[in-house]
C-alpha positions in Angstrom: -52.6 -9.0 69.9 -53.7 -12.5 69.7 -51.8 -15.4 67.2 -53.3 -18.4 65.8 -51.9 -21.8 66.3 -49.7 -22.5 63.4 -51.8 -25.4 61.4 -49.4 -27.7 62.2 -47.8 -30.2 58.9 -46.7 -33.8 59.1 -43.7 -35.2 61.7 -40.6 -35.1 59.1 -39.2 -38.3 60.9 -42.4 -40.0 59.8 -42.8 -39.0 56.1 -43.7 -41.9 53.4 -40.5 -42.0 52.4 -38.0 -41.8 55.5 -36.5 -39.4 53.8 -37.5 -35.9 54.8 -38.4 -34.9 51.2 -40.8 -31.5 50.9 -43.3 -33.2 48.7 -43.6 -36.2 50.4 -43.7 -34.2 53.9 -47.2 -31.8 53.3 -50.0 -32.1 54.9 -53.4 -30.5 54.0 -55.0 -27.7 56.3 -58.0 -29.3 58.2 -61.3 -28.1 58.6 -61.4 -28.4 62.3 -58.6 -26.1 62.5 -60.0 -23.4 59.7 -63.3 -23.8 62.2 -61.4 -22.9 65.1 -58.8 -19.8 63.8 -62.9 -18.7 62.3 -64.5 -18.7 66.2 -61.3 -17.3 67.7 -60.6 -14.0 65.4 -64.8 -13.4 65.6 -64.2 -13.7 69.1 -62.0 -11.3 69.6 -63.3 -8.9 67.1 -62.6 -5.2 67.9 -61.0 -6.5 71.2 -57.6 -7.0 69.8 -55.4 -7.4 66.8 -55.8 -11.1 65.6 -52.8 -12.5 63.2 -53.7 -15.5 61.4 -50.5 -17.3 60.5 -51.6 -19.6 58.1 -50.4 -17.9 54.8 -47.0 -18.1 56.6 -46.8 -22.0 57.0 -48.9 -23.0 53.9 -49.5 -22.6 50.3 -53.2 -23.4 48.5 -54.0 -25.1 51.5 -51.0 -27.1 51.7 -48.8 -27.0 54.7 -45.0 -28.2 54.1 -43.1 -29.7 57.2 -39.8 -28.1 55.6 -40.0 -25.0 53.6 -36.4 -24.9 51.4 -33.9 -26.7 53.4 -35.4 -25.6 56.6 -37.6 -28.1 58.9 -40.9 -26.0 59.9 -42.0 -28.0 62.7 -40.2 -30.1 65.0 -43.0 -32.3 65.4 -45.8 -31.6 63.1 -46.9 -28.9 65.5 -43.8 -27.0 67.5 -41.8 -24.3 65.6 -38.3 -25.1 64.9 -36.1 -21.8 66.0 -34.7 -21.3 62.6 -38.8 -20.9 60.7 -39.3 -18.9 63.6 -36.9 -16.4 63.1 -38.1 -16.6 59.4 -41.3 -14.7 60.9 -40.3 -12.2 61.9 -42.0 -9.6 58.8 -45.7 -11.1 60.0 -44.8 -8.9 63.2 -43.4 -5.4 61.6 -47.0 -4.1 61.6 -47.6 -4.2 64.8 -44.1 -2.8 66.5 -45.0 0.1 68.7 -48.6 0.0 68.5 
């Protein structure tokens, strides 16, 4: 199975605001990244199971650094452990294949 990069969201610390507020911590998804997750499932097409993440991480194209009181990202692009654990559903499908 391959996984696609989360999108990635904007660095909480450096929100508009500084305050870590959801709606003034989103970030849009950008095209260079939709370009890439398109080349890398076609590449591996038939090969391998491909999980594209971003429905997990981002609603109508917007991706919020803190989803409910938890941070997403400790940076705008590492996974903080608590969203991670939040994933774990995305991988039920694919337990003991």
């Amino acid at each position: 199975m391959l996984i696609a990069a989360p999108p990635g969201s904007k660095v909480i610390s450096e929100c508009e605001t500084g305050v870590p507020l959801p709606k003034a911590c989103v970030a849009s998804v950008r095209s260079d990244w939709q370009a890439y997750v398109k080349l890398e499932s076609e590449s591996v097409h038939g090969q391998a199971d491909y999980l594209d993440p971003t429905d997990a991480f981002c609603h109508l194209g917007r991706c919020p650094a803190i989803v409910g009181t938890v941070p997403v990202y400790t940076d705008g692009v590492r996974m903080t452990d608590a969203f991670s654990a939040s994933l774990a559903y995305l991988f039920a499908p694919y337990v003991g294949k």
